[in-house]
C-alpha positions as CSV (number, residue, x, y, z in Angstrom):
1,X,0.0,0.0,0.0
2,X,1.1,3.4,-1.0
3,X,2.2,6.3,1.5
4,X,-1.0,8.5,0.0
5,X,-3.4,5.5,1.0
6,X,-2.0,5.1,3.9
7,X,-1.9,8.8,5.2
8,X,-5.7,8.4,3.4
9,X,-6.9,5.7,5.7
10,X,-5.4,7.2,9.3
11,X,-7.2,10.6,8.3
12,X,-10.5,8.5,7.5
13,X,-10.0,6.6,11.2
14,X,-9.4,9.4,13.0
15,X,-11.7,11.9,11.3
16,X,-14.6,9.6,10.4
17,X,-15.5,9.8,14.3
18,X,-19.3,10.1,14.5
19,X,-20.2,12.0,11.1
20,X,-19.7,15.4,13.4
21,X,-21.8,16.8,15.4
22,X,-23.1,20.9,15.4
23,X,-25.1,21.9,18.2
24,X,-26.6,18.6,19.1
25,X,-27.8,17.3,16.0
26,X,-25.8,14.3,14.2
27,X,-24.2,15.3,11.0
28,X,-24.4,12.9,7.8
29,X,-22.1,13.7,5.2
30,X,-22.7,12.1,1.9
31,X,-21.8,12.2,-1.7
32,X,-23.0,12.4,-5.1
33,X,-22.6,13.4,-8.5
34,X,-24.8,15.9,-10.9
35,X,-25.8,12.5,-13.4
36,X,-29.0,11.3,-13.7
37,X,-27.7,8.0,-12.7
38,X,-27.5,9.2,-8.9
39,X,-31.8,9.7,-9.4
40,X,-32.2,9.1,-5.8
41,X,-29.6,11.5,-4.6
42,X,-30.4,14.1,-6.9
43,X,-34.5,14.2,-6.2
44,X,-34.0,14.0,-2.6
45,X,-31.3,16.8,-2.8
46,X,-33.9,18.7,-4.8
47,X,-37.4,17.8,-2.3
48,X,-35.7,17.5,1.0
49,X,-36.5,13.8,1.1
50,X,-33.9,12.5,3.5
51,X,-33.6,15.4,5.5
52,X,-37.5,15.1,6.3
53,X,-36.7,10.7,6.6
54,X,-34.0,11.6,9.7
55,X,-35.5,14.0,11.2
56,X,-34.7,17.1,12.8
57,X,-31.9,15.4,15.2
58,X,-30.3,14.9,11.8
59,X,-28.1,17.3,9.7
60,X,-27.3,16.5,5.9
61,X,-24.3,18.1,4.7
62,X,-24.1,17.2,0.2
63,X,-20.8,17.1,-1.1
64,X,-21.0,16.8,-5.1
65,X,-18.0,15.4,-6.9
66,X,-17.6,14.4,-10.9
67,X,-16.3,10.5,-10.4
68,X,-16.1,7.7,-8.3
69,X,-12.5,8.1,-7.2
70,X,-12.4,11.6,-5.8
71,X,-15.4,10.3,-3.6
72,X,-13.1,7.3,-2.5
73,X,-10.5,10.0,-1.8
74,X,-12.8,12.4,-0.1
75,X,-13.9,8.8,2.4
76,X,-10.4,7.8,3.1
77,X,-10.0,11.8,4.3
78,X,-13.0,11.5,6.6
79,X,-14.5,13.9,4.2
80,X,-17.7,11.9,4.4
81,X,-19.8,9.1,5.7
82,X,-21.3,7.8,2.9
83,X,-21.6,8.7,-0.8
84,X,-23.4,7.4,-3.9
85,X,-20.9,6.1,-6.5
86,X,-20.6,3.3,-9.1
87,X,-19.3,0.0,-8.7
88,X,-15.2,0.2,-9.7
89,X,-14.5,2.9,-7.5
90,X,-16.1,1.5,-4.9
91,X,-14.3,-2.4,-5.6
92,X,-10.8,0.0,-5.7
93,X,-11.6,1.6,-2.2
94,X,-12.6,-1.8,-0.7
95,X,-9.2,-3.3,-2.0
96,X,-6.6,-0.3,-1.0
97,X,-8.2,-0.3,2.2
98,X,-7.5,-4.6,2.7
99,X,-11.3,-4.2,2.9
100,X,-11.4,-2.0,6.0
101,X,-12.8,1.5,4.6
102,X,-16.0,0.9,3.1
103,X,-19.3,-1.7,2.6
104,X,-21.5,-1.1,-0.3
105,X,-25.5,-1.3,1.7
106,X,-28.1,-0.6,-1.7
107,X,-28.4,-0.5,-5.2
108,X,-29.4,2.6,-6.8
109,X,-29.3,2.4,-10.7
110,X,-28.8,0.2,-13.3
111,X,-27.8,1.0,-16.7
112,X,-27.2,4.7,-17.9
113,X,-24.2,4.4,-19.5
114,X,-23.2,4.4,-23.1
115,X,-20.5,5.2,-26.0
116,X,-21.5,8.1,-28.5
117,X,-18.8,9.0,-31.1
118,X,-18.5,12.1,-33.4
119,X,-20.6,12.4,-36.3
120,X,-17.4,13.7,-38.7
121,X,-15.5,11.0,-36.2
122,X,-15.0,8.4,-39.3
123,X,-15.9,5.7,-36.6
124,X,-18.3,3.1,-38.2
125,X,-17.6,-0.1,-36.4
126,X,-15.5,-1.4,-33.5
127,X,-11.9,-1.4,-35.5
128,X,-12.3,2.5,-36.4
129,X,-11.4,3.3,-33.2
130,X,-7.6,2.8,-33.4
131,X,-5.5,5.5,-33.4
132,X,-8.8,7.5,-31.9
133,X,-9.0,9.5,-28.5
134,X,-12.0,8.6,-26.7
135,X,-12.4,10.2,-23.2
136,X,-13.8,8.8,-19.7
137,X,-15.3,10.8,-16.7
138,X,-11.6,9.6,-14.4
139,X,-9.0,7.1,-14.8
140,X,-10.5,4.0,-13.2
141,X,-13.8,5.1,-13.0
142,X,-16.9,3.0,-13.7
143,X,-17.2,4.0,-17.6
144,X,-13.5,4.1,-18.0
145,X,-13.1,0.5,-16.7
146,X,-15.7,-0.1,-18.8
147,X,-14.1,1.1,-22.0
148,X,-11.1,0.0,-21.4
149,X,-12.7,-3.6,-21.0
150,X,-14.8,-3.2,-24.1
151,X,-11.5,-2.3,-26.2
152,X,-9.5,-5.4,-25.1
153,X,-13.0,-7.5,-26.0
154,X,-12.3,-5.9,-29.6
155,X,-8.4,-6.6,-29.9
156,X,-7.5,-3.3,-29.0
157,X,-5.1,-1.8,-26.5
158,X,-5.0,1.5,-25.3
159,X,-1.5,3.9,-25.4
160,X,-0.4,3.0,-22.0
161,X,-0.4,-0.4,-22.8
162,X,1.5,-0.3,-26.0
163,X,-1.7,0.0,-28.2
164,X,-3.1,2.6,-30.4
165,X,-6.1,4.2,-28.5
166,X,-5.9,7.1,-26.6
167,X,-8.4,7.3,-23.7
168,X,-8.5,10.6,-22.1
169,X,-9.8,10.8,-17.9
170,X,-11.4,14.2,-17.8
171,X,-14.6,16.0,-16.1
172,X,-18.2,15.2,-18.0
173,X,-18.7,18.9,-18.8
174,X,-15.2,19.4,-20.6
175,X,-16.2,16.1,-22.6
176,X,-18.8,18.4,-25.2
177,X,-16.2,21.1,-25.0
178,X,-13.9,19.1,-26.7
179,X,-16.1,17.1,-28.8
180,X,-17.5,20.8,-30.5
181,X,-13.9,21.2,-31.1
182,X,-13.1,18.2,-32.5
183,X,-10.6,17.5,-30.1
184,X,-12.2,14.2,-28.8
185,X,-13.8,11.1,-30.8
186,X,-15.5,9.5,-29.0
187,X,-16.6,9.4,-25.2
188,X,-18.1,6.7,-22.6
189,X,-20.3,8.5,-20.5
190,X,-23.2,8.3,-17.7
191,X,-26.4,10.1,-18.3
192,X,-27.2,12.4,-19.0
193,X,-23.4,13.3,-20.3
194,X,-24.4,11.0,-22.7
195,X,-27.4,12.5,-24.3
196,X,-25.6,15.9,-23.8
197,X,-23.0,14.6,-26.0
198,X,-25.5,13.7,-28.7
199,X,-27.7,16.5,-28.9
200,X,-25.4,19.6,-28.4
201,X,-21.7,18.0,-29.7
202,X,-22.5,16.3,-33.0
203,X,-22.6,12.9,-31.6
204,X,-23.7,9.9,-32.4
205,X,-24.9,7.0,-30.0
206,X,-22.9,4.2,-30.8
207,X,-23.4,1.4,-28.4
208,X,-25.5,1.3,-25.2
209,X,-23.9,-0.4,-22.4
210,X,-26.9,-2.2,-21.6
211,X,-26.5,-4.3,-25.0
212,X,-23.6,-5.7,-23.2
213,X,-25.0,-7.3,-20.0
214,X,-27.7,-10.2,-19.2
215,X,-30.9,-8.8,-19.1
216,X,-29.9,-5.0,-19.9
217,X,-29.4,-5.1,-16.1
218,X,-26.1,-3.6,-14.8
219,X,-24.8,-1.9,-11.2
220,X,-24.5,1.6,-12.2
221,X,-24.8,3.4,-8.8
222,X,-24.9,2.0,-5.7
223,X,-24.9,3.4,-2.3
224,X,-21.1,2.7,-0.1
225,X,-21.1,3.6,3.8
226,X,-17.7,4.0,5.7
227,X,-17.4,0.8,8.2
228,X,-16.7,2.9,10.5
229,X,-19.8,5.1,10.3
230,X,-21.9,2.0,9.7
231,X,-20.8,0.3,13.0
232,X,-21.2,3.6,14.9
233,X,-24.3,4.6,13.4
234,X,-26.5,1.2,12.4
235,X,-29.8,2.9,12.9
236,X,-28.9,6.1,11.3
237,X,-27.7,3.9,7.8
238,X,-31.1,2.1,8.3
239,X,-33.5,5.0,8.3
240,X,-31.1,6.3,4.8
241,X,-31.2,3.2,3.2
242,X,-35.2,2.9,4.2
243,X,-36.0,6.2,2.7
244,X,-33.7,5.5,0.0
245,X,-36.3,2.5,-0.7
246,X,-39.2,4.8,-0.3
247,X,-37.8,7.1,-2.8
248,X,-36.7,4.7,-5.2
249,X,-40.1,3.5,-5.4
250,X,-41.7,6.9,-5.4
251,X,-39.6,8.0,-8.5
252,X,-40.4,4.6,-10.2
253,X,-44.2,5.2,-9.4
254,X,-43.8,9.5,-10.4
255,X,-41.4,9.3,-13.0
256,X,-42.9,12.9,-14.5
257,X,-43.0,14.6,-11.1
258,X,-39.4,13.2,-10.0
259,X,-37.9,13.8,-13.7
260,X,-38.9,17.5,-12.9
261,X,-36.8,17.7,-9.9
262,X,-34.4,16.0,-10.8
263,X,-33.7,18.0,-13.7
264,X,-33.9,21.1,-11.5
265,X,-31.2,19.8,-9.6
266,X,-28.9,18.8,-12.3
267,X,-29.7,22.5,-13.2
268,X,-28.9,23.7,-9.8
269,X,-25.4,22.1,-9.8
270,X,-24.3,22.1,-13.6
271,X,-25.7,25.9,-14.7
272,X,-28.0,23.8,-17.2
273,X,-31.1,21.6,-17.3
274,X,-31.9,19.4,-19.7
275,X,-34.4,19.9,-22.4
276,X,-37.3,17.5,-21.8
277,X,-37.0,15.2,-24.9
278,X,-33.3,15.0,-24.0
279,X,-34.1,14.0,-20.3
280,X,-37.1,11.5,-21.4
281,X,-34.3,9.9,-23.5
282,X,-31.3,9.9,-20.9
283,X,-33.8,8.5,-18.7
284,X,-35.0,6.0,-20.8
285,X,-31.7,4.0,-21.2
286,X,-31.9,3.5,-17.3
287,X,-33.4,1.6,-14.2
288,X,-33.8,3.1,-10.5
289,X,-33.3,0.5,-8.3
290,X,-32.5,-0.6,-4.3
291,X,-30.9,-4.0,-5.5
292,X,-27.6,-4.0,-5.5
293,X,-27.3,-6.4,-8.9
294,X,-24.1,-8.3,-7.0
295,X,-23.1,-10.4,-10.0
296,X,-22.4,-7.4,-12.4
297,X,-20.7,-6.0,-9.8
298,X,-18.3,-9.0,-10.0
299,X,-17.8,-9.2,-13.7
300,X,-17.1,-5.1,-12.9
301,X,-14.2,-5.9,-10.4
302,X,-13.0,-8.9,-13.6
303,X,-13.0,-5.8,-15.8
304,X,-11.0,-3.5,-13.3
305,X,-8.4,-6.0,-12.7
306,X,-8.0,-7.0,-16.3
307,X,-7.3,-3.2,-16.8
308,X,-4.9,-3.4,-14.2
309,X,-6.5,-1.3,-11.3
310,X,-6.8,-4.3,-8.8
311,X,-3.2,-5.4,-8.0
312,X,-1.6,-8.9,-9.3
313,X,-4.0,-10.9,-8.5
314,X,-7.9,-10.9,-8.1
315,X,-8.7,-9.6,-5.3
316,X,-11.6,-11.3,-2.3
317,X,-14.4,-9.1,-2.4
318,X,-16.4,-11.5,0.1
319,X,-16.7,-8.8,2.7
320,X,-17.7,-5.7,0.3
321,X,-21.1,-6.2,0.9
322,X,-23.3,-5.8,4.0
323,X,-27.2,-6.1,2.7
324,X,-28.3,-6.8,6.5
325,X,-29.8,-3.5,6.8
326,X,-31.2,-3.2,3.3
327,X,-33.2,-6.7,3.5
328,X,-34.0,-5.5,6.9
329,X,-36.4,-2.9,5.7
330,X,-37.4,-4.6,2.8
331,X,-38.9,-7.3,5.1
332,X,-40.1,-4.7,7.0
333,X,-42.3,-3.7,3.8
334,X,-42.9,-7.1,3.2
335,X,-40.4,-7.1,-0.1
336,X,-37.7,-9.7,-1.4
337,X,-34.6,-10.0,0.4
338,X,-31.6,-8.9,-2.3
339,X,-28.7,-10.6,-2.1
């Protein structure tokens, strides 16, 4: 383990204490990106949803980030408690940490995801893309383990590993810039970066990711809670993850009222909203969902360790998950149990 992980991980057990505390009240500090992929976070950031779930002996403090491993970075720092964030980041964090930092406790959305190239890109089929700079939201996040896996499936390598593609880590919103200067090919993006990238940068969907997985069903988001926080704080985690159940379902079962806020909060946090075709189509390619999908997640951490983010050899992820709390409530409402 590196001297930044380690330095990482005494700040997270040292500073990850209690969640803080300001003038009484507990505060729970949790992450999330501005993608529609994060519905959950983003509607109840928009509606008060959680806020009004805890109660008032209950502070939330947001913290927005644009990938998964900032958020990892941001946990190890005792930055936060718990954050949403897709499945690679969250498989890296678990592994640095020798499975001490972190336990993923829901699902939040599957699919979402999805390659669009340039119109005037010349890309027509898989083998086009040699010699072609395609960009991802961060080196190792989700979507850039993802393309990274989807090249090697096609014979390709990227630069650093003596092949021919370039694959450029860089923030969502820099992605159209770039792709309206024709600096960028191609991109493998989360919604609604993806639909952005088509309707405003001349682009082109060319594969969604969903074609790639059983069922069109794959962990996009899930919801991670420091082990720390989650032994100190068990009934705090179970009234999130409970109204995180209560507003999965009520987006699934409002999808016009909760598309509305969450578009207002995507507004609130990237200066612009999406135009209502454009979010009935981002929207479209995925699933809000409590179930944490465990088997994608595997063939995820394959992908990430294939790509060389997960060490010599495949790492035991036996311990990553800790559903106790989750099929708790869902018993409670007289659901399935998840596994």
């Amino acid at each position: 383990m590196n001297k930044r992980t380690l330095v990482g991980l005494a700040a997270w057990l040292t500073l990850a204490v209690t969640g803080g505390a300001q003038g009484g009240a507990t505060t729970i500090r949790v992450g999330a990106f501005p993608n529609i992929t994060h519905s959950q976070a983003m509607v109840g950031k928009a509606n008060g949803f959680f806020e009004k779930a805890l109660g008032p002996g209950v502070k939330v403090e947001w913290k927005t980030f644009n990938a998964g491993p900032a958020a990892i970075e941001a946990l190890f720092a005792g930055a936060i408690d718990m954050t949403y964030i897709g499945p690679n980041p969250a498989i890296q964090g678990y592994v640095r940490s020798n499975g001490e930092a972190l336990r993923i406790v829901a699902g939040a959305t599957s699919g979402g995801a999805a390659l669009v190239v340039r119109h005037d890109s010349g890309i027509q089929k898989p083998e086009d893309f040699h010699g072609k700079k395609v960009a991802s939201p961060q080196q190792g996040n989700t979507q850039d383990v993802a393309l990274r896996a989807w090249l090697l499936a096609h014979g390709m390598k990227t630069i650093d590993k003596g092949g021919d593609v370039q694959v450029i880590p860089m923030a969502n919103p820099d992605q159209l810039t770039l792709f309206l200067k024709k600096e960028l090919d191609a991109a493998w993006a989360p919604e609604p970066w993806a639909t952005r990238l088509v309707h405003l940068g001349n682009g082109r969907l060319f594969l969604d990711e969903r074609d790639l997985w059983p069922k069109g069903q794959f962990i996009t988001c899930h919801l991670i809670v420091s082990t720390k926080f989650l032994h100190d704080h068990p009934e705090l985690v179970k009234k999130w993850i409970r109204a995180h159940v209560e507003l999965t379902d009520w987006i699934n079962g409002h999808q016009p009222e909760a598309k509305k806020l969450l578009n207002h909060q995507v507004q609130a946090e990237t200066g612009k909203a999406l135009p209502p075709a454009e979010l009935d189509e981002a929207f479209g390619r995925l699933q809000v969902t409590y179930d944490p999908l465990s088997p994608s997640l595997m063939t995820a951490a394959k992908s990430s360790f294939d790509a060389g983010f997960l060490g010599r050899q495949m790492p035991d992820l036996s311990r990553l998950y800790d559903l106790n709390l989750l099929n708790q409530v869902l018993a409670e409402k007289g659901k399935r149990a998840v596994q």
